[in-house]
C-alpha positions as CSV (number, residue, x, y, z in Angstrom):
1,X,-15.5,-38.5,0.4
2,X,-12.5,-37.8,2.4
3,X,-9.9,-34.3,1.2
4,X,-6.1,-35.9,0.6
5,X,-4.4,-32.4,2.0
6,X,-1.1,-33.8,0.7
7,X,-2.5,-33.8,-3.3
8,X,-1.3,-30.9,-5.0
9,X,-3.9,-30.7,-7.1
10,X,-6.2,-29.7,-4.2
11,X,-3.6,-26.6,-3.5
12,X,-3.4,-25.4,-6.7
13,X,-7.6,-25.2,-6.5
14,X,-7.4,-23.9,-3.1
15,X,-4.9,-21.2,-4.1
16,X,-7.0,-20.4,-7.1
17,X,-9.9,-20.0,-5.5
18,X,-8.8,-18.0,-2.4
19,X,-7.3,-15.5,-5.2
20,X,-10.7,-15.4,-7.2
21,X,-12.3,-14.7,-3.9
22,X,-9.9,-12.1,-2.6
23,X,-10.5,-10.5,-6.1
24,X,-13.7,-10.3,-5.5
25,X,-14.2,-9.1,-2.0
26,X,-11.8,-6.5,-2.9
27,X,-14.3,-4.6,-4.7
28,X,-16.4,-4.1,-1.3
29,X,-13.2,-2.9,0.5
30,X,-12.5,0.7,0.5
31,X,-9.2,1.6,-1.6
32,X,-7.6,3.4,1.2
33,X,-7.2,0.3,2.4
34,X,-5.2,-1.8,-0.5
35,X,-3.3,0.8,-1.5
36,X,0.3,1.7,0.4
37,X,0.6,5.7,1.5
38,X,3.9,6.7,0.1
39,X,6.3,7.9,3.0
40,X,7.4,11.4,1.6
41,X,8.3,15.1,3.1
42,X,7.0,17.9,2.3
43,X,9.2,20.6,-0.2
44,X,10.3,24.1,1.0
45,X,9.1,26.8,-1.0
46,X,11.4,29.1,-2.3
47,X,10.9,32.7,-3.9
48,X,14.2,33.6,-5.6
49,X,16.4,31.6,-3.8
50,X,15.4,32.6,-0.3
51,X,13.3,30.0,2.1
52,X,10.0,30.9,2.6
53,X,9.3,28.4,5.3
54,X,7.2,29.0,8.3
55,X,9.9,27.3,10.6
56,X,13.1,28.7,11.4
57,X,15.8,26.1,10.7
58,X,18.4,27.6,12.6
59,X,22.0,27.9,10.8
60,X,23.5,31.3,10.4
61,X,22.5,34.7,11.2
């Protein structure tokens, strides 16, 4: 039995079944892992319009 790699028929499976698998062996991967860590900053608080941050930004005095 010899595999034709130029068959399209025998990608389509192939591609099928490497997404079956990786559906399935996602299950034993933590989810930290899959999922993407949003890039954000944190906020400033602020207490009736003033800045209550812990870091001075500089500006004026």
């Amino acid at each position: 039995m010899s595999h034709d790699l130029a068959d399209w028929q025998f990608w389509v499976v192939t591609v099928i079944a490497a997404g079956a698998l990786l559906y399935l062996v996602r299950g034993a991967i933590p989810e930290r892992v899959w999922k993407r860590r949003k890039k954000g900053h944190a906020a400033s608080l602020t207490i009736e319009g003033k800045s209550m941050s812990k870091k001075p930004r500089g500006g004026s005095r």
